[in-house]
ZABADO-792177 format. One record per residue (C-alpha): y, z, x. Coordinates in steps of 0.05 Angstrom, whole numbers, m for minus. Example, Ala and Ser with C-alpha at 12.3 -4.5 7.8 and 13.67 -1.06 7.14 Angstrom:
ZABADO-792177
<r><v>m90</v><w>156</w><u>246</u></r>
<r><v>m21</v><w>143</w><u>273</u></r>
end
This chain:
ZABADO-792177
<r><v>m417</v><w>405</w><u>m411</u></r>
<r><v>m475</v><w>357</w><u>m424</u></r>
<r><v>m442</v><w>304</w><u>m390</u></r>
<r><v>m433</v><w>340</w><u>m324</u></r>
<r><v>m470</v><w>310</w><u>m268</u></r>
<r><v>m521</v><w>266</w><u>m321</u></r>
<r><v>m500</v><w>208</w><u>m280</u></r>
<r><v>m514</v><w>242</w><u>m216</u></r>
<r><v>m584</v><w>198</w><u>m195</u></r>
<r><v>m558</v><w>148</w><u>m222</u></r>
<r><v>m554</v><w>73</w><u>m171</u></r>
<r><v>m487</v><w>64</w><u>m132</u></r>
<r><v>m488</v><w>1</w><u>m169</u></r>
<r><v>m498</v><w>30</w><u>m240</u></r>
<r><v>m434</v><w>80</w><u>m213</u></r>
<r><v>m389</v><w>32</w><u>m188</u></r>
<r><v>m396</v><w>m4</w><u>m260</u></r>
<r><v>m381</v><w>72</w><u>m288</u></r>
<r><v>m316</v><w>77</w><u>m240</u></r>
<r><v>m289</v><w>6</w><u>m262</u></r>
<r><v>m307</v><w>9</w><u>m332</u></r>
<r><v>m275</v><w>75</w><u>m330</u></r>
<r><v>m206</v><w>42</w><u>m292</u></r>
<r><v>m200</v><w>m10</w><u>m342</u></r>
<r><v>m210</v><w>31</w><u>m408</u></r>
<r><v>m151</v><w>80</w><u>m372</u></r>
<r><v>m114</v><w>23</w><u>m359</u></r>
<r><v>m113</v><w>1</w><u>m432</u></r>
<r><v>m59</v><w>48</w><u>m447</u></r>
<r><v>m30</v><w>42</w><u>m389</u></r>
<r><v>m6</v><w>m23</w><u>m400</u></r>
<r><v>5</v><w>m9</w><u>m476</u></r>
<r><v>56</v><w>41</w><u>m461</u></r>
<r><v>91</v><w>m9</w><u>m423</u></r>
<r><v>111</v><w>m46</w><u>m491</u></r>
<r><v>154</v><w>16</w><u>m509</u></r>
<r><v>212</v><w>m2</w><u>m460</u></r>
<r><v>263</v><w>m52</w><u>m474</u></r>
<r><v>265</v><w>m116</w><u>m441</u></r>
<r><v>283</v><w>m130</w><u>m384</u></r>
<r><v>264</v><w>m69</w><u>m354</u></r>
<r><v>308</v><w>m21</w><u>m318</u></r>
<r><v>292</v><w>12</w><u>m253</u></r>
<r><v>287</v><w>84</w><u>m293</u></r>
<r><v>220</v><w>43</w><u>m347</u></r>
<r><v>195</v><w>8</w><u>m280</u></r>
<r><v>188</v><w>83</w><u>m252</u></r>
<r><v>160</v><w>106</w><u>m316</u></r>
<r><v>114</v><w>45</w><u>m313</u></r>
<r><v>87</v><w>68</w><u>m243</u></r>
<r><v>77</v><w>144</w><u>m265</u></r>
<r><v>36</v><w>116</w><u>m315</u></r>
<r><v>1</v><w>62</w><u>m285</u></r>
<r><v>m12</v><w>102</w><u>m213</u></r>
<r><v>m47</v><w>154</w><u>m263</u></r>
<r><v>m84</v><w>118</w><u>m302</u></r>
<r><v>m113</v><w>83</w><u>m253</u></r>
<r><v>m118</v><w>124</w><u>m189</u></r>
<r><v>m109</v><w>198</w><u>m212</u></r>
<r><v>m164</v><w>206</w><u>m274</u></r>
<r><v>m221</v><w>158</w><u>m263</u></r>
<r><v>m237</v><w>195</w><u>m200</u></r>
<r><v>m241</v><w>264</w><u>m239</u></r>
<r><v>m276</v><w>228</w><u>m297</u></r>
<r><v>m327</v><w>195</w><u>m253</u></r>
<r><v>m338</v><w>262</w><u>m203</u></r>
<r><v>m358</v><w>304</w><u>m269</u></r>
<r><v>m401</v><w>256</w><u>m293</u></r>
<r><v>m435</v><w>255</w><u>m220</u></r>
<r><v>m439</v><w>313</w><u>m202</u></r>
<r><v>m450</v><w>387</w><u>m228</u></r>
<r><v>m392</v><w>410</w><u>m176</u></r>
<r><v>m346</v><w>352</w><u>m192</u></r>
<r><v>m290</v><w>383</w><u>m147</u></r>
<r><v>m338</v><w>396</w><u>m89</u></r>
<r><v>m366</v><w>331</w><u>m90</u></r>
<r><v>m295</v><w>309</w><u>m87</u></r>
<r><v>m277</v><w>344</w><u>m32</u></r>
<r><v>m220</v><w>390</w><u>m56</u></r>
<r><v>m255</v><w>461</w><u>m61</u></r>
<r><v>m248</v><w>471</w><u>25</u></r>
<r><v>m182</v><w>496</w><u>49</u></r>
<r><v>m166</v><w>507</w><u>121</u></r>
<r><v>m114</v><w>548</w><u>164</u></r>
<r><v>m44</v><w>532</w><u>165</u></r>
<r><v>m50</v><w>504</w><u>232</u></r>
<r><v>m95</v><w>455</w><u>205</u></r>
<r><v>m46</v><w>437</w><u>153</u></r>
<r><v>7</v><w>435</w><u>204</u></r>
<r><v>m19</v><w>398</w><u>253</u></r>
<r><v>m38</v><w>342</w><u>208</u></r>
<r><v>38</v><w>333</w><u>180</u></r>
<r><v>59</v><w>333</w><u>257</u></r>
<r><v>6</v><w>279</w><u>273</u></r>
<r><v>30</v><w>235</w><u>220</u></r>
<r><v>116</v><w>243</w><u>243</u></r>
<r><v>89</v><w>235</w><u>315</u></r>
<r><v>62</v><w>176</w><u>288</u></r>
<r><v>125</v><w>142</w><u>254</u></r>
<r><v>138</v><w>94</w><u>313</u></r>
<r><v>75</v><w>78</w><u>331</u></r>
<r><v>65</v><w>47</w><u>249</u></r>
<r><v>132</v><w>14</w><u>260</u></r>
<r><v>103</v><w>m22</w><u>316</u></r>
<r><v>38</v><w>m47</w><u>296</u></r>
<r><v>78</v><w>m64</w><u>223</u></r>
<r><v>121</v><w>m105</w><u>268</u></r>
<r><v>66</v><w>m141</w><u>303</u></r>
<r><v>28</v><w>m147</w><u>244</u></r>
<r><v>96</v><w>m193</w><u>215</u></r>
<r><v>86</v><w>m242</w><u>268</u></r>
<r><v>31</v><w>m260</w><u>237</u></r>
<r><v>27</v><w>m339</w><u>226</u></r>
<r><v>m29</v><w>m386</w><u>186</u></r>
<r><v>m47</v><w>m448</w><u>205</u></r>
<r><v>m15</v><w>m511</w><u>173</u></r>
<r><v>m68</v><w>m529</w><u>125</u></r>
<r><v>m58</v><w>m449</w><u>96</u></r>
<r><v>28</v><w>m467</w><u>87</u></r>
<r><v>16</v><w>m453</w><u>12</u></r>
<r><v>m22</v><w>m384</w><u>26</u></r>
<r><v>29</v><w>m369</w><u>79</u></r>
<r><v>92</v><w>m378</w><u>28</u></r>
<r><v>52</v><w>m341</w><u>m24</u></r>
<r><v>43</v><w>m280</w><u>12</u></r>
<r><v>114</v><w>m279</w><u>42</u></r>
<r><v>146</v><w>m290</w><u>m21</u></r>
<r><v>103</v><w>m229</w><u>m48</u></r>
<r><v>118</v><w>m186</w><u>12</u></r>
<r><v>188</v><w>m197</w><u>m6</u></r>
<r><v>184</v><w>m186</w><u>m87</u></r>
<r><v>154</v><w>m115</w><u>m61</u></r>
<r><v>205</v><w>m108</w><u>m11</u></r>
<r><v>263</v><w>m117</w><u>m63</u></r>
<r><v>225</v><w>m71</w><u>m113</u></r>
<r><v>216</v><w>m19</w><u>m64</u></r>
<r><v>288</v><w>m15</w><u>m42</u></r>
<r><v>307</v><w>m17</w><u>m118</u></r>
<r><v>265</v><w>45</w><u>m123</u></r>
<r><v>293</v><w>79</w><u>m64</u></r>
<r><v>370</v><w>64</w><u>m73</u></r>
<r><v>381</v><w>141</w><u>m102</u></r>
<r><v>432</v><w>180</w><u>m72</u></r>
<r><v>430</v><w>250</w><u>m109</u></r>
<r><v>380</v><w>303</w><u>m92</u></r>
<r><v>349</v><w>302</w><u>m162</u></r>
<r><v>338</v><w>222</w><u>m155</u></r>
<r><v>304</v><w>245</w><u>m85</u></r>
<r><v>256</v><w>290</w><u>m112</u></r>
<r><v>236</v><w>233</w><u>m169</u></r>
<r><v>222</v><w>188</w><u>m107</u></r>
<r><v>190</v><w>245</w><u>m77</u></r>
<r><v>137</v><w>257</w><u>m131</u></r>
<r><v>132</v><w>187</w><u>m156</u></r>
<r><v>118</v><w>153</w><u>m78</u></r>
<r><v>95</v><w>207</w><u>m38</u></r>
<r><v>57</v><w>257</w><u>m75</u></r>
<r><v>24</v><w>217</w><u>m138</u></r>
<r><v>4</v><w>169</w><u>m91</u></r>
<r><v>m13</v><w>207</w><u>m40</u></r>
<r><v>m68</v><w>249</w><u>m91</u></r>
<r><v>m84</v><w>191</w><u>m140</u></r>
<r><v>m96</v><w>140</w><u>m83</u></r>
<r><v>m145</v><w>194</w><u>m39</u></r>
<r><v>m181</v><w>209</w><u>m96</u></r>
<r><v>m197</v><w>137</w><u>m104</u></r>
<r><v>m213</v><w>113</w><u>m35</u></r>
<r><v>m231</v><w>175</w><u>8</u></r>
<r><v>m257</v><w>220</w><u>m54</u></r>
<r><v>m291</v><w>168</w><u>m93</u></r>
<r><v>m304</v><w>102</w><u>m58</u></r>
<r><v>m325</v><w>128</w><u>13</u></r>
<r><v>m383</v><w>178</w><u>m25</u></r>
<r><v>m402</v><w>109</w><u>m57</u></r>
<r><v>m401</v><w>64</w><u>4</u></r>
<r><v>m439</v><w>129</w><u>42</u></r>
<r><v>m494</v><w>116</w><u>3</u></r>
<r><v>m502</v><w>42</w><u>14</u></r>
<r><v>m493</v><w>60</w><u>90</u></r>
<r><v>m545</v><w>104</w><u>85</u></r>
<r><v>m592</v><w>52</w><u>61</u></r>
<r><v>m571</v><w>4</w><u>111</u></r>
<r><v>m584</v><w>58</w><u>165</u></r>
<r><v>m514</v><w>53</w><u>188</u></r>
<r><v>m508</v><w>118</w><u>238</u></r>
<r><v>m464</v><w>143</w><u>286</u></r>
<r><v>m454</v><w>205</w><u>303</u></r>
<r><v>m464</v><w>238</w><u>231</u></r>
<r><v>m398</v><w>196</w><u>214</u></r>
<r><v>m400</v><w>143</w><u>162</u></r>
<r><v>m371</v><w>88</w><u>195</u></r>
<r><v>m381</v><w>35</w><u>149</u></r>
<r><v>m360</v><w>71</w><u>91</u></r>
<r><v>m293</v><w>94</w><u>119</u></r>
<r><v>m272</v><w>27</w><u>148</u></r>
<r><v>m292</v><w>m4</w><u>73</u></r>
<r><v>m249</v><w>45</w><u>43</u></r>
<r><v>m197</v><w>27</w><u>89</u></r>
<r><v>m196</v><w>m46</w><u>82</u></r>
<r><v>m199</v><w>m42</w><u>5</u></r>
<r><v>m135</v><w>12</w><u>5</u></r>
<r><v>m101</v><w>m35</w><u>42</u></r>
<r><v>m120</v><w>m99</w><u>3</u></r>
<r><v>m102</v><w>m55</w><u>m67</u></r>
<r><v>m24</v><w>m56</w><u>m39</u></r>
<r><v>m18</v><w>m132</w><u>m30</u></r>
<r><v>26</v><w>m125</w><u>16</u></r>
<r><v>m7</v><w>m170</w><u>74</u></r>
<r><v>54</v><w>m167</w><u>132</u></r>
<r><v>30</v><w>m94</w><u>129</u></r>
<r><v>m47</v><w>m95</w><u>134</u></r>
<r><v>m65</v><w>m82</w><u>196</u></r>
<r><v>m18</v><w>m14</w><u>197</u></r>
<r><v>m43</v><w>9</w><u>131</u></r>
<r><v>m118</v><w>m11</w><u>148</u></r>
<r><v>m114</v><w>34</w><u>202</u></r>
<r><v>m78</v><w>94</w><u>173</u></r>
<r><v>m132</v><w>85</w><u>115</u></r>
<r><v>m191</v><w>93</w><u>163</u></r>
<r><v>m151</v><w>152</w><u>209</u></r>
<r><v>m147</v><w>190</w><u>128</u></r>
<r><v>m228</v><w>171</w><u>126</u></r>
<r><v>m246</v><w>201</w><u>195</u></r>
<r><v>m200</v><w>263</w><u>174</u></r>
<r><v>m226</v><w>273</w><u>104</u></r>
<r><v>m304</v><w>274</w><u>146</u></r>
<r><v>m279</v><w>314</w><u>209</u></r>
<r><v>m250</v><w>372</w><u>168</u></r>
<r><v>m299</v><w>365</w><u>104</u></r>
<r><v>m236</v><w>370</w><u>61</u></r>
<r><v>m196</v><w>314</w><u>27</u></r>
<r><v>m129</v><w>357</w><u>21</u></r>
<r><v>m121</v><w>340</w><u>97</u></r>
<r><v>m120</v><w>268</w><u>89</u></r>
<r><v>m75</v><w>276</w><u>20</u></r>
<r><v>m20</v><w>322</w><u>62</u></r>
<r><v>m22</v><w>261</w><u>116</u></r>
<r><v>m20</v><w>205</w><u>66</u></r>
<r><v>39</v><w>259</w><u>30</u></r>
<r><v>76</v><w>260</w><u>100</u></r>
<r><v>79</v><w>181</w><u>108</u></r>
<r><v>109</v><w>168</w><u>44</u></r>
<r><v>156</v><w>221</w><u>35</u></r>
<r><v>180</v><w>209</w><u>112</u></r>
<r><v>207</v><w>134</w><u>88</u></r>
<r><v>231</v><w>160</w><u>19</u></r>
<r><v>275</v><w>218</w><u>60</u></r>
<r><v>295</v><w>173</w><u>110</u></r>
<r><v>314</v><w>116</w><u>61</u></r>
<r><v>358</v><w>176</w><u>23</u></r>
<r><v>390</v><w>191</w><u>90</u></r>
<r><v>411</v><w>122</w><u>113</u></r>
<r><v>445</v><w>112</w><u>46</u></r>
<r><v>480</v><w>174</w><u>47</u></r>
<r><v>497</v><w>167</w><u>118</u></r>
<r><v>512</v><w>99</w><u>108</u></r>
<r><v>462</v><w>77</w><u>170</u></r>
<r><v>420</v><w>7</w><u>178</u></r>
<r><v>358</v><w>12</w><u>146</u></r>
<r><v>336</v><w>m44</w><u>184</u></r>
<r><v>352</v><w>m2</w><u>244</u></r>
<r><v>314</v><w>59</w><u>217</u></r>
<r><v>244</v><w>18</w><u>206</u></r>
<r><v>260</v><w>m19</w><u>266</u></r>
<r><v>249</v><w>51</w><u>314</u></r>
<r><v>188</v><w>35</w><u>357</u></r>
<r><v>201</v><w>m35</w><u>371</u></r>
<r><v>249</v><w>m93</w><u>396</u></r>
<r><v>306</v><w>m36</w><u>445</u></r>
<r><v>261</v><w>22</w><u>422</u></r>
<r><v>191</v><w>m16</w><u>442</u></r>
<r><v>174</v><w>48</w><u>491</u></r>
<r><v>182</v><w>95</w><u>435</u></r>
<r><v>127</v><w>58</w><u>392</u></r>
<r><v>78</v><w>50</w><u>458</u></r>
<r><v>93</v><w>122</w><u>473</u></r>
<r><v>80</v><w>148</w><u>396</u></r>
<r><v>23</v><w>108</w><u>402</u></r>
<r><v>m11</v><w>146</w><u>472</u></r>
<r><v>9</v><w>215</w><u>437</u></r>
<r><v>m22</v><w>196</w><u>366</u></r>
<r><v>m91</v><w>174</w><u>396</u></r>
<r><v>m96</v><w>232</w><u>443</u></r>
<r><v>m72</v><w>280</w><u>385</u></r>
<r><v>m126</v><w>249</w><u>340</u></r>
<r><v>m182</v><w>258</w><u>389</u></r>
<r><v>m157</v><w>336</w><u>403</u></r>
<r><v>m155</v><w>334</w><u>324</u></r>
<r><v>m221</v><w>310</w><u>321</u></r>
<r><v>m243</v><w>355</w><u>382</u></r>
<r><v>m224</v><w>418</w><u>354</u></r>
<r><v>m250</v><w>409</w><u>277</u></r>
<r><v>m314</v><w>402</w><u>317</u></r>
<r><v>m306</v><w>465</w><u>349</u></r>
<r><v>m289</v><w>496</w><u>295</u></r>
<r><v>m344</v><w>475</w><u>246</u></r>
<r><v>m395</v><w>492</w><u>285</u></r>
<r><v>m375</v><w>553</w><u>304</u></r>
<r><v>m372</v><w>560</w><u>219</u></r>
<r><v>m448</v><w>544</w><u>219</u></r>
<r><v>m469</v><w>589</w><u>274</u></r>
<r><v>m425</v><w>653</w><u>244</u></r>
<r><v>m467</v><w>635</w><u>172</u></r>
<r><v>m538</v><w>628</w><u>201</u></r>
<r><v>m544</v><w>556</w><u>190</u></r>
end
């Protein structure tokens, strides 16, 4: 109890030092339990490793830092405000409207090229984006139900939690404050701080062929987290995009489809699909946006504030 919110005056600087400090000594562990599994490691220890690692480093420092920052740790995070089921429902339908529309700008974002003098960067980062590719599909080549709902809570929903707590829970209340200094304003919303958070939750994944798509879905779980005051919103979206690939991946393998064909939807014979998810998505996110609005000030006029 003493520790609760000592911290809380404390400089952004002084708390960023607390968050990493508090990352690495996590991380310690983390990496120490790795040593337990035989070499070279199966699929079964490198999802055991990821458990471990994606909590370690994403799920508790942002709990460990929030009580030592504030005296409500779990209001400061954001997670004490629930909404209505519509809320809740309309967010999982943005993000599925949204499927082809992230397939597309993923696909423009892969004709990305570097200029000669950068060949070495270039060949880096595609030989990366592949290693990820290959572990990824190693991950997701499950066909029982049970291996499913493994996938489920190890790339959708740990994720999904440990990775909002990081960047919408914990890094956009510390790049807030630095806004604030810098007299960064716009509209009440934190502009620079979201589109930080975004970049660095992007970065973290290093997975560059996919940047721009992931940049942007970053700062669209930012403006949600501020719009609706509650970080569950942008943790069900972030939920919805992950489990969507893990369930279709399942599917295709079952059903014996193309993969290729599935992440293809929304571009090359399917191009108006992606330019047409795209024109819903925006206008869904500005009625989104519109009606949170709406419905938190109507909140502050029924309380008297």
């Amino acid at each position: 109890m003493l520790l609760r919110g000592k911290y809380e005056q404390s400089h952004v600087v002084v708390k960023v030092f607390q968050w990493l400090g508090c990352v690495f000594l996590l991380s310690i562990p983390a990496m120490g339990s790795l040593f337990v599994f035989e070499r070279p490691l199966c699929v079964s220890a490198l999802k055991w490793a990821q458990f471990i690692q994606t909590t370690a480093i994403f799920l508790l420092p942002p709990l460990c830092v929030a009580y030592l920052w504030a005296q409500e740790p779990m209001k400061w995070l954001k997670v004490s405000k629930s909404h209505s089921l519509n809320v809740y429902g309309a967010a999982i339908l943005l993000m599925m409207v949204a499927l082809p529309a992230i397939n597309l700008l993923g696909h423009l974002n892969q004709q990305m090229t570097l200029p000669a003098f950068l060949e070495p960067l270039e060949q880096w980062m595609k030989t990366s984006e592949e290693n990820a590719k290959v572990l990824t599909e190693q991950f997701l080549n499950v066909t029982t139900f049970g291996g499913l709902m493994i996938n489920i809570l190890l790339m959708a929903l740990l994720p999904a939690v440990g990775e909002e707590l990081t960047f919408r829970g914990v890094l956009i209340n510390l790049f807030r404050v630095k806004g604030k200094r810098l007299k960064v304003k716009g509209e009440g919303v934190p502009h620079l701080a979201i589109w930080c958070s975004a970049i660095l939750f992007s970065a973290i994944h290093m997975q560059f062929y996919g940047f721009v798509p992931r940049m942007l879905m970053g700062a669209l779980f930012g403006y949600m987290l501020v719009w609706t005051g509650s970080l569950w919103i942008p943790i069900l979206m972030h939920f919805t995009n992950n489990a969507m690939a893990v369930i279709l991946y399942f599917v295709a393998l079952r059903e014996g489809w193309d993969m290729e064909q599935v992440d293809a939807i929304g571009t090359n014979d399917t191009l108006w699909l992606g330019i047409v998810s795209m024109v819903i998505t925006t206008v869904g996110i500005y009625a989104f946006r519109r009606s949170t609005t709406m419905s938190n000030a109507s909140s502050r006029i029924s309380s008297g504030n």
